[in-house]
C-alpha positions as a Markdown table, in Angstrom:
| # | Residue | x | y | z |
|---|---|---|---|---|
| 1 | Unk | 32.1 | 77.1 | -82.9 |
| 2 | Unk | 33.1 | 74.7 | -80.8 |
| 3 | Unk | 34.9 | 71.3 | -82.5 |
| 4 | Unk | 34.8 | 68.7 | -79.3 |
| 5 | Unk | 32.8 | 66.1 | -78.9 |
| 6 | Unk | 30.7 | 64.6 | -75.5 |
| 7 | Unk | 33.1 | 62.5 | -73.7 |
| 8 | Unk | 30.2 | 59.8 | -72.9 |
| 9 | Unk | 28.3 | 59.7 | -76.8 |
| 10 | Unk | 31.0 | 61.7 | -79.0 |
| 11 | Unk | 27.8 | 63.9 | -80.1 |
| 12 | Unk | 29.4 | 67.6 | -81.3 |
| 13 | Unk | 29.3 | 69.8 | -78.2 |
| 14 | Unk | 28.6 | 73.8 | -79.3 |
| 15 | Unk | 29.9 | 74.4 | -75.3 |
| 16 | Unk | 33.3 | 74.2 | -73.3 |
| 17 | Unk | 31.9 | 71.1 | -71.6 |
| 18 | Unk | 32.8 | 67.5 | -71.3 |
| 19 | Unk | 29.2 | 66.5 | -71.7 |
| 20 | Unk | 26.5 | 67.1 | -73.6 |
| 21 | Unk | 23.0 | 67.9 | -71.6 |
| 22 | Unk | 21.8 | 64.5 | -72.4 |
| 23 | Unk | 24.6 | 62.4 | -70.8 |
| 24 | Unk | 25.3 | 65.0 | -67.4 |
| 25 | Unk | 22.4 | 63.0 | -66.3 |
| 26 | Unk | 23.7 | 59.7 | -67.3 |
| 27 | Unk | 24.7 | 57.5 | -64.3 |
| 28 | Unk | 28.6 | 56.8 | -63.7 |
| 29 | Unk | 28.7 | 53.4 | -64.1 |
| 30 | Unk | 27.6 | 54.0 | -68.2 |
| 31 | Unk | 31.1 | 55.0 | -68.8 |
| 32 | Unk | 30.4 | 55.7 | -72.7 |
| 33 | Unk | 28.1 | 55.4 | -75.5 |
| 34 | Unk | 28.8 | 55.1 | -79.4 |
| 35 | Unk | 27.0 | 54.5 | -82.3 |
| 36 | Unk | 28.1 | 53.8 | -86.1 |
| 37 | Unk | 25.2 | 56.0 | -87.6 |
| 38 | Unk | 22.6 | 58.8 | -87.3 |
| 39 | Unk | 19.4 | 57.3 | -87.4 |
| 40 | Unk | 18.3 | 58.7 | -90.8 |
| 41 | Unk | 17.9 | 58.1 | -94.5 |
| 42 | Unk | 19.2 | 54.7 | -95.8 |
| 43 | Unk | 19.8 | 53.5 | -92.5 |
| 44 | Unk | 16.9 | 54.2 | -91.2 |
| 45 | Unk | 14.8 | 52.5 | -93.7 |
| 46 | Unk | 16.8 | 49.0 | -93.4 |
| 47 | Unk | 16.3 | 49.0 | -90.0 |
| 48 | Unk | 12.7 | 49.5 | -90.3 |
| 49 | Unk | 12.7 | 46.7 | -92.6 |
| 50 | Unk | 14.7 | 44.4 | -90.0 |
| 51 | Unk | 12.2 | 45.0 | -87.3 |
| 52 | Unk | 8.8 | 45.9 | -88.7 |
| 53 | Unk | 8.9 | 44.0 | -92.3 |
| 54 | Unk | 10.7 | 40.9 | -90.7 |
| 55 | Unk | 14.0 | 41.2 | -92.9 |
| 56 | Unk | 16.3 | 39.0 | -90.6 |
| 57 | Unk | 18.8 | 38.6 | -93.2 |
| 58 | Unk | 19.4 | 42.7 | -93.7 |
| 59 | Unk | 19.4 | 42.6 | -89.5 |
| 60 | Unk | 22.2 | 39.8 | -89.9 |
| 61 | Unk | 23.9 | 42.5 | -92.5 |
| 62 | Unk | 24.4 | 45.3 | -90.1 |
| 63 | Unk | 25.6 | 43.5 | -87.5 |
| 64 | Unk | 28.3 | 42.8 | -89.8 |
| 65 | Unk | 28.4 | 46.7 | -90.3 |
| 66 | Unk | 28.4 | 47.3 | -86.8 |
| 67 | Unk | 31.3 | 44.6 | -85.7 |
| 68 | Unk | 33.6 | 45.6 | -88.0 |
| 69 | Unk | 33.9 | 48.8 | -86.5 |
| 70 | Unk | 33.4 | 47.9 | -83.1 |
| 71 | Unk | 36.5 | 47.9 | -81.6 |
| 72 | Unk | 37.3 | 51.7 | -83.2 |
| 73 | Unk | 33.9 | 52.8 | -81.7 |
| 74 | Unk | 34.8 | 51.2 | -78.2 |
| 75 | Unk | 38.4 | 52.5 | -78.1 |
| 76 | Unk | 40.9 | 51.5 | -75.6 |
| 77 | Unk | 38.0 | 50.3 | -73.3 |
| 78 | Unk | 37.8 | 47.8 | -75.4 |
| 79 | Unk | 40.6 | 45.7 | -73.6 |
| 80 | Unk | 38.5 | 45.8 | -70.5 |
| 81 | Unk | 35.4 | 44.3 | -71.9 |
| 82 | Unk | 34.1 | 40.8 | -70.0 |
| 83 | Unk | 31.2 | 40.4 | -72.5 |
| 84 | Unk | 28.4 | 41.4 | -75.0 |
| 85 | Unk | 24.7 | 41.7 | -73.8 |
| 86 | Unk | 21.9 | 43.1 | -75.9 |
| 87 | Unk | 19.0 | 44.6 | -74.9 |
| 88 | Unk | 16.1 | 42.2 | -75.4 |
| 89 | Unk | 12.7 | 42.4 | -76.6 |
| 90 | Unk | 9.9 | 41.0 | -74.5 |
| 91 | Unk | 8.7 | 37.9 | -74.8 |
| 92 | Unk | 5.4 | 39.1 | -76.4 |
| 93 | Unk | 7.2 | 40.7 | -78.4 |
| 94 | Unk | 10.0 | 38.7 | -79.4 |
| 95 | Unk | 7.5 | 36.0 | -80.7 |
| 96 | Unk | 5.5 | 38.4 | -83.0 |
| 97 | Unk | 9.0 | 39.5 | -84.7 |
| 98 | Unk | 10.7 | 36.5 | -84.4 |
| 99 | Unk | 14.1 | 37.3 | -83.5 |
| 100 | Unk | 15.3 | 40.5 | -81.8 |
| 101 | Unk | 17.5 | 43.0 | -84.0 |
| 102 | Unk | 19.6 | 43.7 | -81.1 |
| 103 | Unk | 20.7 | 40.0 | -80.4 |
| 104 | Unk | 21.8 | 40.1 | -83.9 |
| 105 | Unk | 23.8 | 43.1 | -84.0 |
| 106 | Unk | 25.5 | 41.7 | -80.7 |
| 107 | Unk | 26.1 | 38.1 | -81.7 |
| 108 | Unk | 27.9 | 39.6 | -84.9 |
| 109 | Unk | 29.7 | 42.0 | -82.1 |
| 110 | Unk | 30.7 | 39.4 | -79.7 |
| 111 | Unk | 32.2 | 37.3 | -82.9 |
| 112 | Unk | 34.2 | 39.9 | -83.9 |
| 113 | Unk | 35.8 | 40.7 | -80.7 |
| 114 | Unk | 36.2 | 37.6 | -79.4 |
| 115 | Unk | 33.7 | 37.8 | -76.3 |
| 116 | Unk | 30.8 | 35.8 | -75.2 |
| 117 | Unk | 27.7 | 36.9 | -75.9 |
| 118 | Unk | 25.5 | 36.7 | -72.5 |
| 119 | Unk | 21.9 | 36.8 | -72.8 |
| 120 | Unk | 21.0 | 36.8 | -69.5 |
| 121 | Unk | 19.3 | 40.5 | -69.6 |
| 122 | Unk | 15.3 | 40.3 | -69.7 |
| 123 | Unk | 12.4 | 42.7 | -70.5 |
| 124 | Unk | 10.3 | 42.1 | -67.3 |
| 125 | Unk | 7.0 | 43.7 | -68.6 |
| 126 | Unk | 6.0 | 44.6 | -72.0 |
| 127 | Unk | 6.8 | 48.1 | -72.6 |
| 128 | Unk | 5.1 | 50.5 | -75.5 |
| 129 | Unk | 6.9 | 50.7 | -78.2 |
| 130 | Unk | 9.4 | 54.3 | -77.4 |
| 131 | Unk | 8.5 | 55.2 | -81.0 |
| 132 | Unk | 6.5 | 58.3 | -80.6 |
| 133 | Unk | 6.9 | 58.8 | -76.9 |
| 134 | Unk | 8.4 | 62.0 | -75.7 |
| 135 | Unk | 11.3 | 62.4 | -73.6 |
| 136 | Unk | 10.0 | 62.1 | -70.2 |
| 137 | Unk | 7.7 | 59.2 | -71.6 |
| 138 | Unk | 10.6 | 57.1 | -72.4 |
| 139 | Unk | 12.2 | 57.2 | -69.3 |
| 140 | Unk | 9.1 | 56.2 | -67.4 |
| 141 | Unk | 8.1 | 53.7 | -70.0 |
| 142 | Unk | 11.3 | 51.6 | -69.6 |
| 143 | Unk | 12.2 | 52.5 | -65.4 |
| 144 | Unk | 12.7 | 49.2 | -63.7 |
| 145 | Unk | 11.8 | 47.1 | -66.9 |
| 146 | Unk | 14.7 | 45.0 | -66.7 |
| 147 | Unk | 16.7 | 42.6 | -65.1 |
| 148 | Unk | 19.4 | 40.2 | -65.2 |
| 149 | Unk | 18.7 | 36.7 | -64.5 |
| 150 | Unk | 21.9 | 34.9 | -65.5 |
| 151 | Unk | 25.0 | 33.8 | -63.7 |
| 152 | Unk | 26.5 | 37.0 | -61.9 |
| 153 | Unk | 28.4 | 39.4 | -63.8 |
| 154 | Unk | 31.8 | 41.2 | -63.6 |
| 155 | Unk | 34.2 | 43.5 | -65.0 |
| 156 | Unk | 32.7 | 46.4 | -68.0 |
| 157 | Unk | 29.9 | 44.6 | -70.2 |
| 158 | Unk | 29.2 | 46.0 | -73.7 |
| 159 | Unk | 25.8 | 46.3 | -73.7 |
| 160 | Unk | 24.4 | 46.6 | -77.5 |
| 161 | Unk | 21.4 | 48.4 | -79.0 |
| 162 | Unk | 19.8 | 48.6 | -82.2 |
| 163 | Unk | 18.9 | 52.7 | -81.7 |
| 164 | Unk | 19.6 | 55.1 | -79.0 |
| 165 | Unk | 17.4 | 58.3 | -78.9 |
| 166 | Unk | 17.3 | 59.9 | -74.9 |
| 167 | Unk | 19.0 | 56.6 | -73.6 |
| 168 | Unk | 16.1 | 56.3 | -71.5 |
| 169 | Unk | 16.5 | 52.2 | -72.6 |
| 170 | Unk | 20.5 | 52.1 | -71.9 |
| 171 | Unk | 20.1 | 53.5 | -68.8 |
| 172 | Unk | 17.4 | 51.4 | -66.9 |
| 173 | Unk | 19.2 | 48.4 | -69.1 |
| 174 | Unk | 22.3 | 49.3 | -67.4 |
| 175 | Unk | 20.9 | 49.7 | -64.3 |
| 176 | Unk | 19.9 | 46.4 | -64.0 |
| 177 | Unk | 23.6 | 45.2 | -65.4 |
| 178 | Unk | 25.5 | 47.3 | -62.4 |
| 179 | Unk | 23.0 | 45.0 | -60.2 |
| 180 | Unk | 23.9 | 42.0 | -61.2 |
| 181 | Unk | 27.8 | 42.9 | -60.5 |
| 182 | Unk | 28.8 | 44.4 | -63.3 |
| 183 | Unk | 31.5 | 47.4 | -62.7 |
| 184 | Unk | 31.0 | 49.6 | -65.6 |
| 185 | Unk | 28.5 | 49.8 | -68.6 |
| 186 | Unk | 29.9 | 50.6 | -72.6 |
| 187 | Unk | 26.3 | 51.3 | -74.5 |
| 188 | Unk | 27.3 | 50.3 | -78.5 |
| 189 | Unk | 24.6 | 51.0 | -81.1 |
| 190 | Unk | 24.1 | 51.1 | -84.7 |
| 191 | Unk | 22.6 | 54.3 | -84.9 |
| 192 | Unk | 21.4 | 57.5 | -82.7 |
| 193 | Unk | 19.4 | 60.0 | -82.8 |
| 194 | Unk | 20.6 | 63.0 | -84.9 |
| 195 | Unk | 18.9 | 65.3 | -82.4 |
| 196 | Unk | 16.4 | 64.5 | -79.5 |
């Protein structure tokens, strides 16, 4: 068996490949994508609890997690980082929840490394919830869903995520990012999918 891991998400590969299936479809501007956790078990449930119970506090908590291993998870890219931005919720959303998970985790990462957090990214239309969609689901749900409406950007933006399953969400999220100027895309999450 093979002991690499995917150059773009640092998933095992079980092949003499660079990539894994998932991220050979992945634009080039998404240079990489990490994530602290698999989406499982303890983890799982807290973050269930921060979005669907309301737990802001526990949501405040892994962001700590997630920031102070940021920098190891982002590598020597790291250095070329202009800012943080999070993927946001809708506004529909957003006021049924309250706060948006992924604006915490990024606030906490932006602290950490010493970058502004830019919040410029919006959800343009409410899009279902990518819960119990299948693959080519999720990529439709979320296709042209965002957009960047803040001052133009530059360099590599960090963009940061709560989970990342098919990167269907990353990917039309950092579509929009590249638009608005930036160069280059780093996806940082809490957790990902184990397997898709």
């Amino acid at each position: 068996m093979f002991t690499h891991r995917c150059q773009r998400c640092d998933r095992p590969l079980t092949s003499d490949h660079n990539r894994c299936p998932d991220c050979s479809s992945w634009p080039s501007p998404l240079v990489q994508a990490r994530a602290l956790y698999l989406y499982e078990g303890p983890l799982r449930t807290a973050l269930h609890r921060v979005k669907y119970r309301g737990e802001r506090r526990r949501g405040e908590f892994l962001g700590e997690l997630l920031a102070s291993s940021a920098d190891v998870l982002v590598g020597n890219q790291c250095a070329a980082v202009h800012c943080v931005v999070p993927i946001p919720l809708h506004d529909t959303r957003l006021r049924e929840r309250g706060f948006n998970q992924s604006s915490l985790l990024a606030a906490a990462v932006a602290r950490k490394l010493a970058l502004p957090l830019e919040e410029g990214l919006v959800r343009l239309r409410a899009t279902a919830t990518q819960v119990s969609q299948d693959r080519a689901a999720r990529w439709e749900n979320v296709a042209g869903a965002f957009a960047w409406v803040g001052q133009p950007l530059e360099g590599t933006v960090l963009l940061v995520d709560d989970v990342v399953t098919t990167g269907a969400t990353v990917i039309a999220a950092s579509e929009a990012l590249i638009t608005a100027g930036a160069r280059a895309v780093i996806v940082l999450a809490l957790a990902r999918a184990a397997a898709v």
